[in-house]
N, C-alpha and C positions, 0 to 999 in steps of 0.2 A: 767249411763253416757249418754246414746243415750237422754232421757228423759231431762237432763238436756240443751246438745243442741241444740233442739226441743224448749225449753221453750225461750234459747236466741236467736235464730233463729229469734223467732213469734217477742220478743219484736222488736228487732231489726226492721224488716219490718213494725212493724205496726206505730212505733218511727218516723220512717224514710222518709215512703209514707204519713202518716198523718202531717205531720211539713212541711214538702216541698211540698204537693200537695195541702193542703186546702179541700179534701174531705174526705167526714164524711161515705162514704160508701153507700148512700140512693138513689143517681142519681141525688139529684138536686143539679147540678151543671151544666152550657153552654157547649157545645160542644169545644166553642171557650175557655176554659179555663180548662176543662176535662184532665187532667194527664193520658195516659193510660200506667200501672204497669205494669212492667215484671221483669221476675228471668232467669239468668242461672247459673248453676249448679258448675259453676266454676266463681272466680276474672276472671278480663281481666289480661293478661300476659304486653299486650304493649296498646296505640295506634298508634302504626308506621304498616300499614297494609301490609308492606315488610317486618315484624318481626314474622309473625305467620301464621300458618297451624290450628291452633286450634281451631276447631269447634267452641266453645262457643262464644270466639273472633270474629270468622267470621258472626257469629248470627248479632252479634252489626255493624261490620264492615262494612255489607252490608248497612247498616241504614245512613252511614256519609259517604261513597268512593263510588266510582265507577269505574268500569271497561271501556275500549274501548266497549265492548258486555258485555250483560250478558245472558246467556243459558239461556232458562226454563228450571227446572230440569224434568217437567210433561212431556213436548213436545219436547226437544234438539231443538227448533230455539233460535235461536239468536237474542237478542233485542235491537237494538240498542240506545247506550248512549253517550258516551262522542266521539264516531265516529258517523256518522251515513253512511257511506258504505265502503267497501274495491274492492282490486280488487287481479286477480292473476295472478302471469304471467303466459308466456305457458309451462315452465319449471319446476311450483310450487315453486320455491328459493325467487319468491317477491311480499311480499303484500304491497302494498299502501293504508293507512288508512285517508280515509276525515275527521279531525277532525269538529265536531258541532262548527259552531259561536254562540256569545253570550253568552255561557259555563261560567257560576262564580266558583270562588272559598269561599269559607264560609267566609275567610277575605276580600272578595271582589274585588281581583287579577281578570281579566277575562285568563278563558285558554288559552293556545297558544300551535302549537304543540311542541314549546320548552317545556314544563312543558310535553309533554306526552313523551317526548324524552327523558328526566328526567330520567322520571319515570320506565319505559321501561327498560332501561341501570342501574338504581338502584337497581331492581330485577335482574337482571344480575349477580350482586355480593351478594346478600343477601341469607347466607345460608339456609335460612327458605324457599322461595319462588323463589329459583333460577331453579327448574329443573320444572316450568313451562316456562322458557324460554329456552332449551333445543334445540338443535339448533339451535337458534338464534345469526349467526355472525357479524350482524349489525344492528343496529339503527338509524336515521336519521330524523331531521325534516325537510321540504319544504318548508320556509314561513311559515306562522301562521295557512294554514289549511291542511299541508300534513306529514303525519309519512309515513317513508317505511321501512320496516323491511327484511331487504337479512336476507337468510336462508343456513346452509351449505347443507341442501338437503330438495326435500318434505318433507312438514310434516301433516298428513292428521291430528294432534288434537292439532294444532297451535291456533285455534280459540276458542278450550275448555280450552284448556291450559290457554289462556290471558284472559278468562271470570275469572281469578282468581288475576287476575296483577291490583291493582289498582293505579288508579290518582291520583299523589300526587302535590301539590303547590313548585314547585322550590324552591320560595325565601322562605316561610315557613319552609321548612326542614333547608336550609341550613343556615338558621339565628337562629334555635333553636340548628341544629349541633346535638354534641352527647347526648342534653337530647330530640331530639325527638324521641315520642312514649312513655318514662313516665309520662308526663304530658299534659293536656288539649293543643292540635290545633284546626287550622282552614286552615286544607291543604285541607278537601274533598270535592266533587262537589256534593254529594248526597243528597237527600230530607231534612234529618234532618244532625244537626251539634252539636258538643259538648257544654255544656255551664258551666258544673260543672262535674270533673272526679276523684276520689280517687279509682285508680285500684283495692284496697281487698274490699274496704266498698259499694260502689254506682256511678251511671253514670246518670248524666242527659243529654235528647238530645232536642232540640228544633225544629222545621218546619225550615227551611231555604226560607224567601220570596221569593229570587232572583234566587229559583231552575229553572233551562232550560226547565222542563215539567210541571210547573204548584206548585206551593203553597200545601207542604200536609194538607188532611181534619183531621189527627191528630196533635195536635198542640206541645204536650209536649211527651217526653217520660223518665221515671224513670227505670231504672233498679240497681237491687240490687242481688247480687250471695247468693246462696242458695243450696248449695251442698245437703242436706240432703232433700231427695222425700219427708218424710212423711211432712215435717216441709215445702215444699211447697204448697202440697197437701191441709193443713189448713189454709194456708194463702190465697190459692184462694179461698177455702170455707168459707173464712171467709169477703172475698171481701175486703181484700187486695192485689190480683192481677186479672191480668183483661184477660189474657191467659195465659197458661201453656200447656209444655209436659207433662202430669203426669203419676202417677205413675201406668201400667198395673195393676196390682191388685185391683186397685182402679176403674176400669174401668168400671164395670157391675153398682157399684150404682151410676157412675158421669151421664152415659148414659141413666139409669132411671129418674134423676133430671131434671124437667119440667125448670127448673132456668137457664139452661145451654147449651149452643150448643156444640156437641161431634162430630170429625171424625177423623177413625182411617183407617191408610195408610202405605202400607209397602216400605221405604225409601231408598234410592241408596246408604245405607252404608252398611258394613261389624262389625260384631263384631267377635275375631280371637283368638288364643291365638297364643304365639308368642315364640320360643324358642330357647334360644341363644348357638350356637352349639361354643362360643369360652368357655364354662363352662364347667369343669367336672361335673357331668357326660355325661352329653347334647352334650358332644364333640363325644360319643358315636352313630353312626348311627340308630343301633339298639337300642335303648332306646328311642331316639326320635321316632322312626317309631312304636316303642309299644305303645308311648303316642299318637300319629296319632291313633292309633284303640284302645285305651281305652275311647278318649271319646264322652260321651254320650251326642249326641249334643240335643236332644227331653230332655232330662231331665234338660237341660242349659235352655233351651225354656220355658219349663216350671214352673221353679223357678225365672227366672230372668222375663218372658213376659209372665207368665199364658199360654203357649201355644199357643199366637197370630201373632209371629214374623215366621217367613219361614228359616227352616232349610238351611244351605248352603253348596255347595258342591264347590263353588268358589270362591275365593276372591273376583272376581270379577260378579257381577248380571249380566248374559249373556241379559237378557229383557233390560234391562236399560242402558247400554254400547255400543258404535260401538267397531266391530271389539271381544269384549266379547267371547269367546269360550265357549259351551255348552256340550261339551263332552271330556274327557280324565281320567287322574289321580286324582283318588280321596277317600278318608278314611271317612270311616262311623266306628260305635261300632261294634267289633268283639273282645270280650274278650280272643276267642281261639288262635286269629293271636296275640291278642296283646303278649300275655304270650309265644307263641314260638318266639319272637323277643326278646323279654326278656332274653329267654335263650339263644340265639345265641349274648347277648351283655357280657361284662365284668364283668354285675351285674346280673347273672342269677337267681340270691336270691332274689334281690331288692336290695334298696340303698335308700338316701337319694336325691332328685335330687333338693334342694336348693329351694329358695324363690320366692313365686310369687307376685309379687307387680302387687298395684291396686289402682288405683283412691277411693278414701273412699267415700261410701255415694249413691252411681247410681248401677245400674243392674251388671255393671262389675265387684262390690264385691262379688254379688250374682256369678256368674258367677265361680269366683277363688274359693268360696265356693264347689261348685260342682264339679269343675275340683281338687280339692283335695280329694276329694273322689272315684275319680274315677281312679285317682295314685292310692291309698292304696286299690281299687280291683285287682290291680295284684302288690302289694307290692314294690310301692315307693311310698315313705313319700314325705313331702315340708309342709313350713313354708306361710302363706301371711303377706305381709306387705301392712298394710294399709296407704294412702301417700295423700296429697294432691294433686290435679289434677297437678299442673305448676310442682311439686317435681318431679310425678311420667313423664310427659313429658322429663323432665331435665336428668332425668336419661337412660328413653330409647333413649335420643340421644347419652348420653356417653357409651352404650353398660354397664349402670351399671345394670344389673338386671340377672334374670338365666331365669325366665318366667316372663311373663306380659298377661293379659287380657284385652284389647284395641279394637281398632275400629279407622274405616276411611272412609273417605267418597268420592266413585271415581266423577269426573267432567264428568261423560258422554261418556267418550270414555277408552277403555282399557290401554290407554298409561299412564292412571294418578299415577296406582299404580308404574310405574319407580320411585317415588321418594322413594318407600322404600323397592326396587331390583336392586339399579342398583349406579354402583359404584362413581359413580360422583355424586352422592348425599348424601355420608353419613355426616352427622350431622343436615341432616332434619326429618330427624328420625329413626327408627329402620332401622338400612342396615347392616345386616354384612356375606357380602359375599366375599369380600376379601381375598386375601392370596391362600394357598397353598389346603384345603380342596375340592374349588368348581371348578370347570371351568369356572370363572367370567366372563373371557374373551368371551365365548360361550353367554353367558346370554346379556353382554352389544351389542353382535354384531347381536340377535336375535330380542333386544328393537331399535337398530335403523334401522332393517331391517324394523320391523314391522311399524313404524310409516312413513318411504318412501311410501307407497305406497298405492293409491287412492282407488284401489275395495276391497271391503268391507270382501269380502268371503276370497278373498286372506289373508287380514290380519287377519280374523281369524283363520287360518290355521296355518300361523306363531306366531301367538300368543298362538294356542293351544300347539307347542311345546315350548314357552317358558312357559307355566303353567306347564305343565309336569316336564320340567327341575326343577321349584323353590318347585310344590310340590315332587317332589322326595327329595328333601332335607330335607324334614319334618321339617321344620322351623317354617311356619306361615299357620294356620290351621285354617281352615275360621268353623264356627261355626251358625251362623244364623245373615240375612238381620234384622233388627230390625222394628219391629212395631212403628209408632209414633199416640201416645195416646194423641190427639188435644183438647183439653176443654178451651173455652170460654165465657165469660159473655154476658147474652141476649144483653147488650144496647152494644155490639162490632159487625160489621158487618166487616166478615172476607169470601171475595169471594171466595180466594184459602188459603189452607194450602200447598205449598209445603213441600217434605220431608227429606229438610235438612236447608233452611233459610229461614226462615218467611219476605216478603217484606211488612213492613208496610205503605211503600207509598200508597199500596193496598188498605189497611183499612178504616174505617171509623166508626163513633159515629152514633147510630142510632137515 
């Protein structure tokens, strides 16, 4: 079966970039007319970009919207876009943002800070991307070039938080109503714009002349979803794509290939497994805490990333986060601890401890492979269910699953993971701390201690006991930072790979 779609995969891409691109794969084709190909790993879910947290989504997202700021993920400064300064008051509760003149929107709207007042107050209510606005008790525009955003307290990752809130077109939303985000707009401010979108099959994007920084030296972009590694793997080798994540194992011969530029970079995400204590048997303390120390995170590493990715002992990557904690509660492999937790739970024999779904096709299957073997060393069993990516999302917001193998990607500052610890956010994704089991209460009054306040050390200090508290629950069990395995084609000149969204405004035909 794997064989077979592998084989419609390839047609599909090769069908698909050749009929809509006009090249034949050799390079002689203009710069000015050069299609440059990409894949991710998943359909797009929406393009309403107050509809999604999902990586893949956000790959593309960044390409057609923009933020007030956007971080560099290499460096944490802030670059300014569709603002270009703020200010704060002397209490922290108020930023005033300048919005940029001459600002277009892809249907030719010029921006105003009503459309960022919009947009601001839209994520507000939007339960995908609402608890980046998280303290936020007001919105306001000033005339055409002033947003001020009152806050119900400091918040020191106010500014990472909104590198993720993007600008949308007022009258474009609200004249599309509720079918925007399934089909083709022209709400964003960003380099390239939509021009042709069928969310499961292909996305084309084209340069936007009228962008505020300049014309991109890319003119077209194709992208087409390709869940299956290997079946991308040969489509790039086959010069049907023009960059790729690819696939670790593949890594040693794409890196020897004279044909190819390679660089590999360890990424401000987490990969985790994730364990839902409202299930039997999962509802058992001790059985979660025996799966805490049964698994073998180096042996994850090395099936899923040949051993290139960095084992973790945090959710959160203390290097790459403000505020990050670097020392506390933490589970490594210890077969002897896991087996006396075991005995001290209800299932002292073992048990069955239910299903682990997984995105089908990417390292995280690898991943549930090995975490199920490494139950049945101290005897519990579990079933995987393989799912497509949007399914298996869908489900861990509804608390449907017993375990998951997933990943997320923090914005820079340790406050990011509140969207999936902290009670005001459940249905953006995995939350379930609620009810009578945990001390909620203690947790939510820890995340907004921690985000009040400015020095840096302080908040890691507070932050260290809210990691203690959420891993004491043995809930979500960080597993390793993932490697990203960068190959692209001689004639693409790619300055920076950052390590979680590719900005092709960047790039350039050499």
């Amino acid at each position: 079966m794997k064989k077979i779609n592998v084989t419609v995969a390839l047609l599909l891409v090769f069908s698909m970039f050749f009929a809509a691109c006009g090249q034949d794969g050799t390079g002689d084709v203009s710069s000015e007319d050069r299609t440059l190909r990409l894949s991710t790993r998943a359909p797009m879910t929406t393009s309403d970009p107050h509809g999604t947290i999902n990586i893949e989504d956000l790959m593309v997202m960044r390409q057609v919207y923009e933020p007030l700021f956007r971080q560099n993920e290499l460096t944490g400064e802030f670059v300014p876009l569709v603002a270009t300064d703020h200010a704060i008051s002397g209490d922290g509760t108020v930023y005033t943002f300048t919005i940029r003149q001459g600002v277009k929107f892809h249907n030719g709207d010029e921006l105003t800070a009503e459309d960022v007042e919009f947009s601001l107050q839209r994520a507000m209510n939007s339960p995908r991307v609402r608890s980046y606005m998280a303290g936020v008790a007001d919105v306001r525009a000033e005339g055409d070039g002033t947003v001020i955003v009152t806050l119900d307290q400091p918040n020191a990752a106010l500014l990472s938080n909104l590198a993720f809130v993007f600008i949308v077109n007022k009258r474009e939303v609200t004249e599309q109503g509720e079918e925007f985000g399934t089909k083709l707009n022209l709400a964003g401010t960003g380099p390239f714009r939509f021009t042709y979108l069928v969310h499961d099959i292909e996305w084309r994007l084209e340069a936007f002349p009228d962008y505020h920084q300049g014309e991109a030296d890319i003119k077209n972009i194709h992208y087409v979803p390709i869940a299956d590694l290997a079946a991308a793997l040969i489509a790039f080798e086959s010069g049907s794509l023009d960059w790729l994540i690819a696939p670790i194992a593949n890594w040693d011969g794409l890196v020897a290939n004279p044909a190819f530029n390679t660089e590999l970079s360890i990424g401000n995400h987490i990969s985790y497994a994730v364990l839902n204590h409202l299930n039997p048997p999962l509802d058992d303390i001790n059985v979660r805490l025996a799966i805490a120390h049964a698994i073998d995170k180096q042996a994850m590493n090395l099936i899923a990333f040949d051993g290139l990715a960095e084992n973790a002992n945090f959710m959160v990557h203390p290097d790459k986060n403000v505020g990050a904690p670097s020392e506390g509660v933490t589970y490594n492999l210890d077969l002897d601890k896991a087996r006396e937790y075991l005995a001290k739970s209800a299932y002292p024999n073992g048990t069955h401890v239910g299903t682990i779904n997984v995105s089908a096709g990417g390292y995280f299957e690898r991943m549930a492979q090995v975490l199920q073997d490494n139950l049945m060393a101290i005897g519990l069993t579990s079933d995987i269910n393989r799912m497509d990516s949007a399914s298996n999302l869908e489900r861990g917001r509804n608390q449907q699953f017993d375990i998951m193998t997933t990943g997320f990607s923090p914005n820079g500052d340790f406050d990011s993971w509140k969207m999936y610890c902290h009670t005001d956010f459940r249905g953006t994704f995995y939350n379930q701390y609620e009810g009578d089991v945990f001390d909620w209460e203690h947790m939510n009054y820890l995340w907004a201690k921690g985000v009040s306040v400015a020095d840096v050390a302080e908040r890691e200090a507070i932050y260290r006991e809210l990691n203690d508290w959420i891993m004491g629950t043995a809930t979500q069990l960080p597993i390793f930072h993932r490697a990203g395995a960068y190959v692209w084609t001689a004639a693409l000149n790619v300055p920076v790979n950052y390590p979680n969204y590719p900005i092709v405004y960047e790039w350039s035909w050499k």
